[in-house]
N, CA, C and O of each residue as an XYZ file, in Angstrom:
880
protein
N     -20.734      3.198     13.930
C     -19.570      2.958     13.071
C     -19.752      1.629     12.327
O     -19.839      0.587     12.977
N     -19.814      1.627     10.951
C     -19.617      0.250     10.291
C     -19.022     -0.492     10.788
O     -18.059     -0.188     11.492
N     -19.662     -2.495     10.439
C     -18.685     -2.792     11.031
C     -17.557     -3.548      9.494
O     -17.812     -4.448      8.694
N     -16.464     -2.752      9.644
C     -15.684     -2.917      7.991
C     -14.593     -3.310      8.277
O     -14.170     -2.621      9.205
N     -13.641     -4.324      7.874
C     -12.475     -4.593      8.122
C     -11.789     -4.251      6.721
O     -12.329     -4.536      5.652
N     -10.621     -3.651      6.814
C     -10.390     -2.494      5.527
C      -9.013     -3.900      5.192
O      -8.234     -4.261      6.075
N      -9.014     -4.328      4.131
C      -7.584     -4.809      3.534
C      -6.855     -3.983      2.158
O      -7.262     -4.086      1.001
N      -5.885     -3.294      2.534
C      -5.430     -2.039      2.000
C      -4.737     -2.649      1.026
O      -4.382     -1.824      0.184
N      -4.436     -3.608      0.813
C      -3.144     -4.395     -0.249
C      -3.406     -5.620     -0.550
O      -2.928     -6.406      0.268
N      -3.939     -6.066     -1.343
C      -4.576     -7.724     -1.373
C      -4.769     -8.051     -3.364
O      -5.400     -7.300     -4.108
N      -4.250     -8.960     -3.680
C      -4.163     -9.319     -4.790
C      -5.313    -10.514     -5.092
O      -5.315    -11.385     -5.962
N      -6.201    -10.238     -4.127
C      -7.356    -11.176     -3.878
C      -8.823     -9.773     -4.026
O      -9.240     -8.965     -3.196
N      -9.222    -10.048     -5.469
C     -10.469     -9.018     -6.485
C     -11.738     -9.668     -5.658
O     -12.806     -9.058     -5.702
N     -11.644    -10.900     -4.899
C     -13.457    -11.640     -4.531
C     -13.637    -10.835     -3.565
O     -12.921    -10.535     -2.610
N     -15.075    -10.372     -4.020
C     -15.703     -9.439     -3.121
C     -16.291    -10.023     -1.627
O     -16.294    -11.248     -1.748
N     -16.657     -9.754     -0.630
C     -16.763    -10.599      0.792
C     -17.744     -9.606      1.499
O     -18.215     -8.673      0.848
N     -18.092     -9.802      2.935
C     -19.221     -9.138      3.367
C     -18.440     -9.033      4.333
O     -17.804     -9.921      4.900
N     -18.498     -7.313      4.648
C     -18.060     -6.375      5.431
C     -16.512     -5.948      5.313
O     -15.863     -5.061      5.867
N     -16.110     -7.156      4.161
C     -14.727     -6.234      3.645
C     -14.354     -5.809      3.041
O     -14.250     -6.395      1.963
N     -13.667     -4.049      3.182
C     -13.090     -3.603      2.037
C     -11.761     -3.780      1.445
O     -10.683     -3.513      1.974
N     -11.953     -4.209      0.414
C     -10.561     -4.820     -0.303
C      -9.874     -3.578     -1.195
O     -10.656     -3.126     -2.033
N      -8.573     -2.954     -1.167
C      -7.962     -2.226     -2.087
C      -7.380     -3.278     -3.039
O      -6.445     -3.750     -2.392
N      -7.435     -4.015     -4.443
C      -7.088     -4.715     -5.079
C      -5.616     -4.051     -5.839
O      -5.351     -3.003     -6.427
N      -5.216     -4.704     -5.640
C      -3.985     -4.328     -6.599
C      -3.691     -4.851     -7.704
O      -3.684     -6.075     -7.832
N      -3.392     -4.011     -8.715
C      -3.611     -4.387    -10.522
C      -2.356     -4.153    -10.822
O      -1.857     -3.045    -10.626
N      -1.624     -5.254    -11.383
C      -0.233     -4.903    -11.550
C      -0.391     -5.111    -13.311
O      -0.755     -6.006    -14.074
N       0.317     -3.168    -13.453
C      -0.068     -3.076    -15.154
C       0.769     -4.134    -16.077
O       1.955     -3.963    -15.794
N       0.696     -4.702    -16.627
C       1.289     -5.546    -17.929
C       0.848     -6.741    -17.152
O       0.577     -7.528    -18.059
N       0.638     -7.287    -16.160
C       0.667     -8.658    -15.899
C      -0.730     -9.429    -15.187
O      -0.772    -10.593    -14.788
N      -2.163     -8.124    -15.152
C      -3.611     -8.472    -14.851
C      -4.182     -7.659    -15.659
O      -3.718     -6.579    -16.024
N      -5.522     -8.279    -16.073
C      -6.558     -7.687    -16.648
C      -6.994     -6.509    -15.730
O      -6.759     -6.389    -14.528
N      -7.719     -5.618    -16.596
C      -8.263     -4.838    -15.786
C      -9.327     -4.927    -15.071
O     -10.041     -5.408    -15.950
N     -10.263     -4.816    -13.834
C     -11.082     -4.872    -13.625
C     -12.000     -3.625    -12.988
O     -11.484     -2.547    -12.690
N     -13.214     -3.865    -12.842
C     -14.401     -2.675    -12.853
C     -14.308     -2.472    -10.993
O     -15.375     -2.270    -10.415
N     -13.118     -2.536    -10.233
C     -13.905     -2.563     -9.297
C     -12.153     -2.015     -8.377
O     -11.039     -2.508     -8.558
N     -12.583     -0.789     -7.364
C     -11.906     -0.268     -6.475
C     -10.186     -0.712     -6.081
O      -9.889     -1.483     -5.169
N      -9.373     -0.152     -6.830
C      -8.120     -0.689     -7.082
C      -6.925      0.194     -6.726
O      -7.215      1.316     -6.309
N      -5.781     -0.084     -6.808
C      -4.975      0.429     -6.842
C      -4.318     -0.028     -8.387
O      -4.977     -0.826     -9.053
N      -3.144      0.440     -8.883
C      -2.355      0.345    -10.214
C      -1.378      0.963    -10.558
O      -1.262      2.136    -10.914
N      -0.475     -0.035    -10.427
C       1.139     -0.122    -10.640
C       2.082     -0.540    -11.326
O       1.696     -1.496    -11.998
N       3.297     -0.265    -11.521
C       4.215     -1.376    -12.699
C       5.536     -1.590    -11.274
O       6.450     -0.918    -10.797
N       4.762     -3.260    -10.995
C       5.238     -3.653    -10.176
C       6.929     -3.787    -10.378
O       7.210     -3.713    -11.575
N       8.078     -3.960     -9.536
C       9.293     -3.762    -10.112
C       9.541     -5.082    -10.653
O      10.273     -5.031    -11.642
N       9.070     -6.562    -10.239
C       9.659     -7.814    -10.795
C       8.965     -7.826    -12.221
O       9.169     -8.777    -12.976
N       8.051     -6.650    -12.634
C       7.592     -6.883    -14.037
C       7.369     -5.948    -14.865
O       6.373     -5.614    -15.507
N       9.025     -5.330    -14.730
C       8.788     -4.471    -16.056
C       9.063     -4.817    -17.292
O      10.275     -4.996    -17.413
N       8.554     -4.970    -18.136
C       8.417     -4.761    -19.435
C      10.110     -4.172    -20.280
O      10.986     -3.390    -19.910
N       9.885     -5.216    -21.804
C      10.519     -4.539    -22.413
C      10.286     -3.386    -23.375
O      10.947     -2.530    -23.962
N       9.084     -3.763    -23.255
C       8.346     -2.464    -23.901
C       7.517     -1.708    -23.147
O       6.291     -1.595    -23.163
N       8.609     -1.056    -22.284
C       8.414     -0.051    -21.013
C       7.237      0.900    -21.305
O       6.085      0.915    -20.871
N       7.766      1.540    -22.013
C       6.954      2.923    -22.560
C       5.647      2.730    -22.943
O       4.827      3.598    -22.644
N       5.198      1.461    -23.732
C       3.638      1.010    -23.984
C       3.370      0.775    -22.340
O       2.355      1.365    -21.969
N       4.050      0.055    -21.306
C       3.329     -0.003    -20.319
C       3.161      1.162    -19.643
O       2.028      1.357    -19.203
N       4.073      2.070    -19.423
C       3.546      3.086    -18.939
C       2.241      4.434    -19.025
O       1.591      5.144    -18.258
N       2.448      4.134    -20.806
C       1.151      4.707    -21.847
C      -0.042      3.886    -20.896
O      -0.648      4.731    -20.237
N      -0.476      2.707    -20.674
C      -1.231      1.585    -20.295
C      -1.465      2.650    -19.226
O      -2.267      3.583    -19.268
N      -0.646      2.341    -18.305
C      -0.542      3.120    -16.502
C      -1.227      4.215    -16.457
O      -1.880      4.556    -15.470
N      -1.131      4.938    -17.637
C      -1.575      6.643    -17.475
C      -2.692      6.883    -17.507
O      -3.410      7.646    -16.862
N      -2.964      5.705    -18.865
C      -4.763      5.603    -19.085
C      -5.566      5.122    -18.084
O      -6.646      5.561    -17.687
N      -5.081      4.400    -17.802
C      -5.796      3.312    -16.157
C      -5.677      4.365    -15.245
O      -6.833      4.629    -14.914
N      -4.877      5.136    -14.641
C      -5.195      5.418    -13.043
C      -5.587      6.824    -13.260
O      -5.185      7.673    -12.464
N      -6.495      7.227    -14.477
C      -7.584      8.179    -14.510
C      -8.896      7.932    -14.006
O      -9.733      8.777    -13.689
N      -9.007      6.476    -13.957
C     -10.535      6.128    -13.714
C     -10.710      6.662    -12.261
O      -9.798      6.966    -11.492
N     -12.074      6.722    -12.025
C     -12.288      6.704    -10.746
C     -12.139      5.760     -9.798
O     -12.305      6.028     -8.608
N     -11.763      4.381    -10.291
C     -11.869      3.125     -9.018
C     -10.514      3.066     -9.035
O     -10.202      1.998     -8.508
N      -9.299      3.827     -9.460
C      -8.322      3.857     -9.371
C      -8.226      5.023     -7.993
O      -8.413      6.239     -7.989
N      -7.869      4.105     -6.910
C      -7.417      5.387     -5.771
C      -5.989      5.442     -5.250
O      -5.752      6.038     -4.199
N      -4.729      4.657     -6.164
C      -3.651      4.847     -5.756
C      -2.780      4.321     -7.137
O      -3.256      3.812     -8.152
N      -1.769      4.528     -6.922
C      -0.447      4.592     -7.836
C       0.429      3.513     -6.971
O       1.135      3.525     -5.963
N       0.008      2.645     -7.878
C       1.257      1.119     -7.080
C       0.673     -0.077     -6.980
O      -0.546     -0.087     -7.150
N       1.142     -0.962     -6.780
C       2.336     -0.738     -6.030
C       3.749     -1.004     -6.826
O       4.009     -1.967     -7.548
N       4.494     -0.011     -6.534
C       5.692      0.902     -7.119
C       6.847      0.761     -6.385
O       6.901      0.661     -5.159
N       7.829      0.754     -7.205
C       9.193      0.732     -6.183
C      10.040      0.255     -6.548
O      10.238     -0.163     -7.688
N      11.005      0.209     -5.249
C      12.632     -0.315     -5.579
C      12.905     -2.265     -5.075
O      12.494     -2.349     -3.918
N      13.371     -3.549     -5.510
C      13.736     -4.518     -4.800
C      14.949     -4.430     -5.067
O      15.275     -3.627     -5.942
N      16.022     -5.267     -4.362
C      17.490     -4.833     -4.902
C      17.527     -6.639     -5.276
O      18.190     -7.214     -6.139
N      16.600     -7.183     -4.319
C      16.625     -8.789     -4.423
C      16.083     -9.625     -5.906
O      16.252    -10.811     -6.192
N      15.406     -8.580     -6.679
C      14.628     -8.942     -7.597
C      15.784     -9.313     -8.943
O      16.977     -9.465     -8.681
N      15.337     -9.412    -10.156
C      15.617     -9.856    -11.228
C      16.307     -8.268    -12.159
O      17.394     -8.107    -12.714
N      15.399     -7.540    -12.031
C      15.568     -6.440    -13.177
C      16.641     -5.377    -12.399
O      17.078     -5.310    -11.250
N      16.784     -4.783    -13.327
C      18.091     -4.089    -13.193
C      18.292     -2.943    -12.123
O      17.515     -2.005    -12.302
N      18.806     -2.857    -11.485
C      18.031     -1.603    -10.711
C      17.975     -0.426    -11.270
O      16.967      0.174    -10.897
N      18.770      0.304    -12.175
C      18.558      1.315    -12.857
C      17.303      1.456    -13.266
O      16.658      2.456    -12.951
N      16.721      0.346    -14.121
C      15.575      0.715    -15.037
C      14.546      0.391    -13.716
O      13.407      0.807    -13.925
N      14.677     -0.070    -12.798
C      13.360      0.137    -11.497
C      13.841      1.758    -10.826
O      13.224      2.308     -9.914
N      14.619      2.124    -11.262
C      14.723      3.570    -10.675
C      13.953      4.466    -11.876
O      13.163      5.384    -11.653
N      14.242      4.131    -12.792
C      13.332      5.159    -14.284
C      12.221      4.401    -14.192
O      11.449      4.695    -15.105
N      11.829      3.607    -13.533
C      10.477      3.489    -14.087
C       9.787      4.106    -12.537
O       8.765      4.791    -12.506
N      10.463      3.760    -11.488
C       9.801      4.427    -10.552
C       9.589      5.991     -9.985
O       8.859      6.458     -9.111
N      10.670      6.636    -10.986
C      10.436      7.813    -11.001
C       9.385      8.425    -11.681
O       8.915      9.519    -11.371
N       8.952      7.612    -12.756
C       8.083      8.035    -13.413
C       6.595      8.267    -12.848
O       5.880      9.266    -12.911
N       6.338      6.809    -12.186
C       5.287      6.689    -11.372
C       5.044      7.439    -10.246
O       3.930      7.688     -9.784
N       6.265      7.846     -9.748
C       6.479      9.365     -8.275
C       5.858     10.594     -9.173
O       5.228     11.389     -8.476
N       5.900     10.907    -10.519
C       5.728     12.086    -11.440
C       4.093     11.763    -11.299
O       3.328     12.329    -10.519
N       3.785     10.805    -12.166
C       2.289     10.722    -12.145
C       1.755     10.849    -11.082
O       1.127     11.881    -10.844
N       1.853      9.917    -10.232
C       1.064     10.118     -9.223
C       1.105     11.542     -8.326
O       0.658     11.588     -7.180
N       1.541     12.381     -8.824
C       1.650     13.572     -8.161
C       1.105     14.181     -9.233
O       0.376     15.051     -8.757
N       1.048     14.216    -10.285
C       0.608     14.782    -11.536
C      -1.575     14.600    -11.582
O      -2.389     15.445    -11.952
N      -1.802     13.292    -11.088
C      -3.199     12.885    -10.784
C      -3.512     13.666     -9.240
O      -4.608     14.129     -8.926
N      -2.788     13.679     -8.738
C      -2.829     13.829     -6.916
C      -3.566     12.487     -6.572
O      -4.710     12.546     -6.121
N      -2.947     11.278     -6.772
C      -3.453     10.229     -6.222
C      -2.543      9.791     -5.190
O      -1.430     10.265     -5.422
N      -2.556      9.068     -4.128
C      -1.571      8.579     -3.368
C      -0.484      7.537     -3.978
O      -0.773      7.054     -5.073
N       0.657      7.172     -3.415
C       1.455      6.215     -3.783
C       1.819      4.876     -3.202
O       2.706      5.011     -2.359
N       1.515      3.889     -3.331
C       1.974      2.509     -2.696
C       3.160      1.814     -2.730
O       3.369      1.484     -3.897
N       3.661      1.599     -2.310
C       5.630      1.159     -2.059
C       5.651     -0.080     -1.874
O       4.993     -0.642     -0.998
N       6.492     -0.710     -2.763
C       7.018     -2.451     -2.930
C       8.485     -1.592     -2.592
O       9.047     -0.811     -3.361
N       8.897     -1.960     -1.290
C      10.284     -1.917     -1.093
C      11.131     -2.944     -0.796
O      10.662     -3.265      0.297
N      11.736     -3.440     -0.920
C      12.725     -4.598     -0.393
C      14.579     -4.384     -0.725
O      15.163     -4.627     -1.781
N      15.139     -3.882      0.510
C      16.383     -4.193      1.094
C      16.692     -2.350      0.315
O      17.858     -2.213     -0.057
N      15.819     -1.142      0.100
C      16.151     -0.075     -0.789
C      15.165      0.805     -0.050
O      14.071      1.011     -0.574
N      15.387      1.208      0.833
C      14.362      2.165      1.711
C      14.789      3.478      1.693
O      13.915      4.330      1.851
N      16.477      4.013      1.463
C      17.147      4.827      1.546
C      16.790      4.940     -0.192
O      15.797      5.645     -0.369
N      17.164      4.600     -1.002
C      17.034      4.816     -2.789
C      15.638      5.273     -2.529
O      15.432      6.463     -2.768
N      14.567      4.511     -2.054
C      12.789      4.665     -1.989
C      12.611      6.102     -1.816
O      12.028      6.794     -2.652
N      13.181      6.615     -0.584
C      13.267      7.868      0.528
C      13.992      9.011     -0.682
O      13.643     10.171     -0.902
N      15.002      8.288     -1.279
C      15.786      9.754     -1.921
C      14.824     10.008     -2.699
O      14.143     10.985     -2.387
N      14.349      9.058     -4.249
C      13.549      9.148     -5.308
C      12.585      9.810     -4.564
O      12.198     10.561     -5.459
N      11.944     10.085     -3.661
C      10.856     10.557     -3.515
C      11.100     12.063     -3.064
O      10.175     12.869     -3.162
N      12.278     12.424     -2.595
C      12.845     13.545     -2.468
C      12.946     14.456     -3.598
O      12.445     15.543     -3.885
N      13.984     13.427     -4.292
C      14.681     14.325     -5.399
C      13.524     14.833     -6.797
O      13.941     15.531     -7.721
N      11.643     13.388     -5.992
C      11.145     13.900     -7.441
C      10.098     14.887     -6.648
O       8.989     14.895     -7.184
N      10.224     15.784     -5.396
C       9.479     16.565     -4.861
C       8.225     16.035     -4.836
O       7.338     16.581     -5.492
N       7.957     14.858     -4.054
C       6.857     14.216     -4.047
C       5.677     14.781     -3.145
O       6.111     15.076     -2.031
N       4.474     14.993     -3.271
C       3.963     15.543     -2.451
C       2.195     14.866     -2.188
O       1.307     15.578     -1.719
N       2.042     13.860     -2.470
C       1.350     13.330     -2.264
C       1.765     11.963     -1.418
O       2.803     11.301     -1.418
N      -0.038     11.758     -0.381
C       0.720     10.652      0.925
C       1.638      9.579      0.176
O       1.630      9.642     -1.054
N       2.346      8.702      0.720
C       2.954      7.344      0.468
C       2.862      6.626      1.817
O       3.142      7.000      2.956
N       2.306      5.301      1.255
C       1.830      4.219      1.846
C       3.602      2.967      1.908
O       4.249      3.137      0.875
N       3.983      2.378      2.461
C       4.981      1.623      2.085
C       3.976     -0.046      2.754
O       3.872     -0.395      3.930
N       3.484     -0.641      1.703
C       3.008     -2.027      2.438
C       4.172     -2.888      2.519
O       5.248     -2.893      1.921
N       3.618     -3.678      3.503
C       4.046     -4.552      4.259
C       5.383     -4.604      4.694
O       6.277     -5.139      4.039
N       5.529     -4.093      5.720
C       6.974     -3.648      6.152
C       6.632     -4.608      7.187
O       5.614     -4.509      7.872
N       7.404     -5.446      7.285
C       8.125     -6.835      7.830
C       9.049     -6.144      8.472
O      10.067     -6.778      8.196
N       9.408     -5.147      9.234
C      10.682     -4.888      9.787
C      10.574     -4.370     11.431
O       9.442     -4.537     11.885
N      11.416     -3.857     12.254
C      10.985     -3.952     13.402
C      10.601     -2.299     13.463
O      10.565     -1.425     12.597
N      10.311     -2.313     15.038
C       9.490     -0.580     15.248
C      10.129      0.291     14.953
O       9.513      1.308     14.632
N      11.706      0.335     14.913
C      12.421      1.982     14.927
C      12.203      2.032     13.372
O      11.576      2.988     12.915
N      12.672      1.084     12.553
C      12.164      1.462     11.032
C      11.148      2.286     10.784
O      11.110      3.353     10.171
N      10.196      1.564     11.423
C       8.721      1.724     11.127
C       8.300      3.208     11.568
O       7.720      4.101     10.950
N       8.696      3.150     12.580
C       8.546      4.734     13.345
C       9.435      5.679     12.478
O       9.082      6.852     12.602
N      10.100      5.563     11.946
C      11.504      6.560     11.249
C      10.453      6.763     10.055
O      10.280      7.909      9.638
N       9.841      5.836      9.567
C       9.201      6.627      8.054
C       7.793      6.753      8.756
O       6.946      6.697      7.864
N       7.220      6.897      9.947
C       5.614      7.449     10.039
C       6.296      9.027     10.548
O       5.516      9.975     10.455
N       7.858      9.349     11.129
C       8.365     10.315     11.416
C       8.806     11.617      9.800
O       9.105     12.811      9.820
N       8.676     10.835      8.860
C       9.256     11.593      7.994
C       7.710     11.604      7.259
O       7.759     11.719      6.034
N       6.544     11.515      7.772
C       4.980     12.033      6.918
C       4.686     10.364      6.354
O       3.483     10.111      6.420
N       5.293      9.514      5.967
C       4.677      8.182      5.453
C       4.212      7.586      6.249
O       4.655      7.536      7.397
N       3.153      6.955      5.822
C       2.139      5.387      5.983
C       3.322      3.939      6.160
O       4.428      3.776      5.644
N       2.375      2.879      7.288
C       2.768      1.995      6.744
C       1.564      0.912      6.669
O       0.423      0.960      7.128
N       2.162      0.030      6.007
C       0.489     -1.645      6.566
C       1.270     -3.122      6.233
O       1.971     -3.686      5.394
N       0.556     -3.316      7.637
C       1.427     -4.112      8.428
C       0.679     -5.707      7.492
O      -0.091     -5.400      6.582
N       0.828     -6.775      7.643
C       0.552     -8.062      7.045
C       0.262     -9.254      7.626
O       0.421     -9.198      8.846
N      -0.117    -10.352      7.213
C      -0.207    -11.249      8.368
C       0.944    -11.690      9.018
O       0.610    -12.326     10.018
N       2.209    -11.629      8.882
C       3.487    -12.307      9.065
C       3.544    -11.415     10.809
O       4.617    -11.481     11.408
N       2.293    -10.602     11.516
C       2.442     -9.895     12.748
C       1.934    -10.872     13.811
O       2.150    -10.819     15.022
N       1.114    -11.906     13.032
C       0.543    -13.146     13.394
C       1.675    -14.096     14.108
O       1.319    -14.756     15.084
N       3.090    -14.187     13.624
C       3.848    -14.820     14.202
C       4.362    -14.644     15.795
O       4.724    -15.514     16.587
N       4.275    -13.442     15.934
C       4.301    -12.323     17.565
C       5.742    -11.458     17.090
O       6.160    -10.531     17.784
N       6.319    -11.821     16.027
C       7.840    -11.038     16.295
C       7.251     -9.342     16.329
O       7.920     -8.666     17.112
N       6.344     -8.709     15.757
C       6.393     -8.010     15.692
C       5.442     -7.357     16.719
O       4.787     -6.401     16.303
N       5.242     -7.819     18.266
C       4.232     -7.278     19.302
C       4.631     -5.638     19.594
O       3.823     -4.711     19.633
N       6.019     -5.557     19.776
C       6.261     -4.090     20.105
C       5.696     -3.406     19.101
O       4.653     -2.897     19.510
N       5.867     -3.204     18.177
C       5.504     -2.507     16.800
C       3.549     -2.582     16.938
O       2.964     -1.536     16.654
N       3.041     -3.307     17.189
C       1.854     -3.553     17.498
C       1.450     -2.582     18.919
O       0.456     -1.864     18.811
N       2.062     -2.569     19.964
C       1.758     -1.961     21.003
C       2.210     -0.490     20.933
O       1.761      0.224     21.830
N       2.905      0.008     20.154
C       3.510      1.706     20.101
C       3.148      2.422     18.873
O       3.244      3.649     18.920
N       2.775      1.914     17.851
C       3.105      2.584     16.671
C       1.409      3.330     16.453
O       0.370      2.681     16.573
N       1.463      4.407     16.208
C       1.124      5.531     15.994
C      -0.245      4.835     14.763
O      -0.042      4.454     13.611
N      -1.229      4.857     15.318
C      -2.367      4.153     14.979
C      -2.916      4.820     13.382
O      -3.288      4.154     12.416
N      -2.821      6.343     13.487
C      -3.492      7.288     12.322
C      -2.370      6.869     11.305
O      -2.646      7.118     10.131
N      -1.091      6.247     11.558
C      -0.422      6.108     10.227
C       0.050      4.778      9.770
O       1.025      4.549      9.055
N      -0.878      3.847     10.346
C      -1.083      2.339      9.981
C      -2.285      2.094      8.885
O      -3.103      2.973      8.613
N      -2.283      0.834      8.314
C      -3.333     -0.252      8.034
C      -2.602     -1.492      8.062
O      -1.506     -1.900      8.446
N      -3.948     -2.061      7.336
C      -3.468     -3.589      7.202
C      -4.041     -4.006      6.077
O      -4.820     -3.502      5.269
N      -3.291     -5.420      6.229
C      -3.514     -5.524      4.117
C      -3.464     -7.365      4.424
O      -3.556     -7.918      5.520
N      -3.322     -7.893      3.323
C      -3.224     -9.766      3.634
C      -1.993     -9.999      2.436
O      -1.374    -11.051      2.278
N      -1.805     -8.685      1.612
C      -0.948     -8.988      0.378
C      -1.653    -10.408     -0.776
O      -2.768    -10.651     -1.238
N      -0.528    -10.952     -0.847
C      -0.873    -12.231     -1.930
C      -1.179    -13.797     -0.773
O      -0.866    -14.981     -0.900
N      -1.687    -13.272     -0.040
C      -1.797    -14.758      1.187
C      -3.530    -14.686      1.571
O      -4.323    -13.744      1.590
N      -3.651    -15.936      1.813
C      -4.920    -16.544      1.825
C      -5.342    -16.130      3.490
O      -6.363    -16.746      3.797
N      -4.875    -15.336      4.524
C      -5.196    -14.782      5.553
C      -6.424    -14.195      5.918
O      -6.822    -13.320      5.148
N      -6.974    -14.399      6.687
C      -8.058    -12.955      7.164
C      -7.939    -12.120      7.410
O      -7.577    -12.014      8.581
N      -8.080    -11.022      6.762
C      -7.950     -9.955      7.133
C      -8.375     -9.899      8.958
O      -7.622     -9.473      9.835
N      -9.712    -10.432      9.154
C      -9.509     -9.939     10.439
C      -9.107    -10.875     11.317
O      -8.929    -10.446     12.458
N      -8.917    -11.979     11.147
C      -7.616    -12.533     11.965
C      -6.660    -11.154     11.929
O      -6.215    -10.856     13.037
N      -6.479    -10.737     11.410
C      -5.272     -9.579     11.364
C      -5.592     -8.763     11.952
O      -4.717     -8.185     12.597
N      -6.833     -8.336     12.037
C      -7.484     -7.210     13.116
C      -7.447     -7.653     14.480
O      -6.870     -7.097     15.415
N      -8.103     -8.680     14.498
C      -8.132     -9.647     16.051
C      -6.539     -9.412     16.859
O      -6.200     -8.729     17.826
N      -6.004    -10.080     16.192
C      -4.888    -10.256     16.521
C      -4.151     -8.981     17.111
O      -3.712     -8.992     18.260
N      -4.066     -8.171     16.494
C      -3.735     -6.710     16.670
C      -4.178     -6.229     17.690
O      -3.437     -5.842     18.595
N      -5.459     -6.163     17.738
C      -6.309     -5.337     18.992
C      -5.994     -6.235     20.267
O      -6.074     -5.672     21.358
N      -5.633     -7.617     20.229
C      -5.847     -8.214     21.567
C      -4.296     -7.701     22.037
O      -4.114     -7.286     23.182
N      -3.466     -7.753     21.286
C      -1.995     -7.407     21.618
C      -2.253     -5.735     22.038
O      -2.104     -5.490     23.235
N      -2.533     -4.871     21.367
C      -2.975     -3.549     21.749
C      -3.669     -3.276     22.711
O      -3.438     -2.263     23.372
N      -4.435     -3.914     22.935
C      -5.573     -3.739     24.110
C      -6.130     -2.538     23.786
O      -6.103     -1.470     24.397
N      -6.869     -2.978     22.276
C      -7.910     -2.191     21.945
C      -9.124     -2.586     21.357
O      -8.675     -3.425     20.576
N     -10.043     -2.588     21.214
C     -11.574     -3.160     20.784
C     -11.577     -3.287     19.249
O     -11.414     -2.287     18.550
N     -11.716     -4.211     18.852
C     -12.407     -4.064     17.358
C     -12.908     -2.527     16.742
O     -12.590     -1.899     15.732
N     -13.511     -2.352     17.466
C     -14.253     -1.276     16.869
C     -13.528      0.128     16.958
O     -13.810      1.075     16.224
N     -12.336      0.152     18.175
C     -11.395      1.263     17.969
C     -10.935      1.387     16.472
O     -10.982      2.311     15.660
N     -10.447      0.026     16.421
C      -9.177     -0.129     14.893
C     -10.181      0.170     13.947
O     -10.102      1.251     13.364
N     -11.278     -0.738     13.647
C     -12.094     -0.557     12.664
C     -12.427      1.489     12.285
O     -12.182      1.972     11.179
N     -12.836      2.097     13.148
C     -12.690      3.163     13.103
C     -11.411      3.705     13.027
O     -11.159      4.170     11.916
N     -10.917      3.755     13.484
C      -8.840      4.625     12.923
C      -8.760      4.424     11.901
O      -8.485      5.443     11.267
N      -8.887      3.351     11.176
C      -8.528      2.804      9.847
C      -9.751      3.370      8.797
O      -9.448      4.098      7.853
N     -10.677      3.104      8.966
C     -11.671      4.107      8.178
C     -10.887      5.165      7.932
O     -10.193      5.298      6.924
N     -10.988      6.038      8.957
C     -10.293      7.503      9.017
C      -9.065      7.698      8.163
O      -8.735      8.585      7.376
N      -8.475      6.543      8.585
C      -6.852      6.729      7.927
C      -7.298      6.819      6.250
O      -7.207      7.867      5.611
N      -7.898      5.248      5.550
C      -8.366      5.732      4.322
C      -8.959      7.024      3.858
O      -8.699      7.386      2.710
N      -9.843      7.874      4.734
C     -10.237      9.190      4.219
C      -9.059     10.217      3.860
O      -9.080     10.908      2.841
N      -7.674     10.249      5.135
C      -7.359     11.004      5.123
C      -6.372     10.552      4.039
O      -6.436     11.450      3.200
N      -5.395      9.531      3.568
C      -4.849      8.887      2.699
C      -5.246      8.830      1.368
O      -4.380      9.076      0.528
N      -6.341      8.565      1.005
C      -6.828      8.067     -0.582
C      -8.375      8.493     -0.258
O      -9.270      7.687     -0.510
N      -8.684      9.817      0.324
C      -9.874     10.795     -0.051
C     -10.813     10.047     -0.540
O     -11.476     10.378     -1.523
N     -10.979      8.864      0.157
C     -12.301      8.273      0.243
C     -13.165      7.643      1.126
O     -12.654      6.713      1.750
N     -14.382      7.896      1.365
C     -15.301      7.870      2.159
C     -15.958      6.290      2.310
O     -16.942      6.143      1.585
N     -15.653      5.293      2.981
C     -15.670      4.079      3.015
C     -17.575      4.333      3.761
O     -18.404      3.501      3.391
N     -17.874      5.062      4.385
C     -19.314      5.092      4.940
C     -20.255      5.184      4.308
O     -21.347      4.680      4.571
N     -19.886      6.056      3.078
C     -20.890      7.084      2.160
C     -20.754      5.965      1.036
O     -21.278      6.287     -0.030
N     -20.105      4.612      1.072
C     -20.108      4.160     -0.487
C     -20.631      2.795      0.265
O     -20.901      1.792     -0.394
């Protein structure tokens, strides 16, 4: 088994040895780059000229180093309106089901709005919700209804050990987000609380990417 420490959500493009980084490209507000991404119209930056960004969005997550849609979603804490983060995130629930690419979730204090929109737009491709900061029954309630979650460094603090010791391994990752963390400090950390080996997680998590975003982290 490789030895790969997977960071599923990281706004950090520098490439590193033995890690795989999912980069996240937030449309209107980064350049594009040539290299294994995700791509989204993040909710603190939509545009007033919505519709050119979304034109932008459509063209971008045709490529092939595009393996997800996001990160996407609802904040209620944020700036923009919530209406227009509901039309724009519906839109992105359409596409990304329209590509069959997976979906990535910026949720904050709107998990129930997150949950309906994805209902009402017959979503049928996986959804990932990063960095859920919240405790286990949350967490367990959306790996119970078919969603992903990935957990962050903030598990580093210990609040979140239960959630670390129960939660259902095939529907985790881990990510560092916008923080200067190690990823595998984040692994470490995890497995010693789990009482599981490096090389368990390292493998689950492979797997999980195959079965999530249909790609083969061995073969590339």
């Amino acid at each position: 088994m490789p030895d790969i420490f997977i960071d599923i959500h990281t706004h950090n493009y520098q490439s590193a040895p033995k890690i795989f980084r999912l980069w996240n490209q937030i449309i209107g507000r980064d350049d594009t780059k040539d290299i294994l991404s995700s791509a989204g119209i993040h909710p603190w930056y939509i545009q007033q000229n919505v519709k050119m960004q979304l034109e932008l969005l459509t063209t971008i997550v045709q490529q092939k180093n595009i393996l997800a849609v996001g990160e996407c979603g609802l904040d209620k804490i944020c700036d923009t309106p919530f209406l227009n983060q509901i039309n724009v995130f519906s839109k992105q629930i359409a596409l990304a089901n329209e590509i069959e690419k997976p979906l990535i979730i910026h949720c904050v204090r709107a998990y129930d709005q997150v949950i309906e929109q994805l209902k009402q737009h017959k979503n049928k491709v996986p959804v990932l919700f990063h960095g859920v900061n919240k405790k286990y029954a949350l967490i367990e309630s959306l790996h119970q209804k078919g969603y992903y979650t990935s957990l962050g460094a903030y598990i580093l603090q210990g609040y979140h050990d239960d959630t670390i010791k129960y939660v259902d391994l095939s529907k985790i990752f881990l990510e560092t987000d916008d923080l200067s963390t190690n990823i595998e400090d984040i692994y470490y950390y995890f497995c010693r609380v789990r009482n599981i080996t490096i090389e368990q997680l390292q493998y689950q998590l492979i797997q999980n990417v195959s079965n999530v975003f249909n790609y083969n982290i061995v073969s590339h």
